[in-house]
matplotlib code that plots the C-alpha trace (Angstrom):
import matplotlib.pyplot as plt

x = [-14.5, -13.7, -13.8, -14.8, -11.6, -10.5, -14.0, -12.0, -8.6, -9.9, -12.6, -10.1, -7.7, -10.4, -11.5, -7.8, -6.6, -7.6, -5.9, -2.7, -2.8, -2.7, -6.2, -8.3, -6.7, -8.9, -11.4, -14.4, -13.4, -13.2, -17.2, -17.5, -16.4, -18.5, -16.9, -19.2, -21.8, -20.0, -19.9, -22.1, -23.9, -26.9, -25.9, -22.2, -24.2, -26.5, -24.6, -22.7, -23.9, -23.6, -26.0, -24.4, -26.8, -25.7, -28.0, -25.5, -22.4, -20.9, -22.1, -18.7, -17.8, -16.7, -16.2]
y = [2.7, -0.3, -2.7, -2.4, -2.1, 0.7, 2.4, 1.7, 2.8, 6.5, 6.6, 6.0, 8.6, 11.2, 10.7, 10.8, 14.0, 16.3, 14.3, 14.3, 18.3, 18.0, 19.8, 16.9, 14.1, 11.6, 11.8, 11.8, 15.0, 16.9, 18.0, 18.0, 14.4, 11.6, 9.3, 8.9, 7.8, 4.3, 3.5, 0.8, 2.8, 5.0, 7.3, 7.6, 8.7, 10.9, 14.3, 13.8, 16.7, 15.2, 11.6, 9.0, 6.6, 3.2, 1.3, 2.3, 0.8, -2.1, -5.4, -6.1, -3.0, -2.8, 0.2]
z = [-5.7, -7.0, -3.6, -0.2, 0.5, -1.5, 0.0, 3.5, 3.1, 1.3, 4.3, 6.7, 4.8, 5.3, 8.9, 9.8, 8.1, 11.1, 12.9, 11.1, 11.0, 14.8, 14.8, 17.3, 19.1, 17.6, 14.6, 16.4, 17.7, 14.8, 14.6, 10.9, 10.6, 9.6, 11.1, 14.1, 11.6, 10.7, 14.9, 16.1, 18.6, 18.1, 21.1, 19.0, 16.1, 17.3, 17.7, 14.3, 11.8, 9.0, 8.3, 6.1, 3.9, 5.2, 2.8, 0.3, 2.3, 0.7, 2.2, 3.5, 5.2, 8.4, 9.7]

ax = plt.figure().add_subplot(projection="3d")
ax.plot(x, y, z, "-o")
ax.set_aspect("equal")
plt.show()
């Protein structure tokens, strides 16, 4: 990635592609997803299988 941006939009592209194949409703649905990982809220996190390194998030990322 060559900008915090670009690191968005291809996130973004992933945590919405179950949703586009009309598998969940919403991407936090769609267990395998990581996309619970980049929510504010420990209790969002929590349940999500797969654990994402934030430390290595760039420093303007908001997710």
């Amino acid at each position: 990635m060559r900008h915090a941006k670009e690191f968005n939009d291809r996130l973004t592209y992933m945590h919405l592609n179950p949703v586009r194949r009309g598998l969940v409703a919403k991407p936090e649905q769609w267990r395998w997803s990581s996309c619970q990982n980049f929510g504010l809220e420990q209790k969002a996190r929590a349940p999500c299988p797969i654990e994402i390194d934030h430390v290595l998030l760039p420093a303007s990322y908001r997710g």
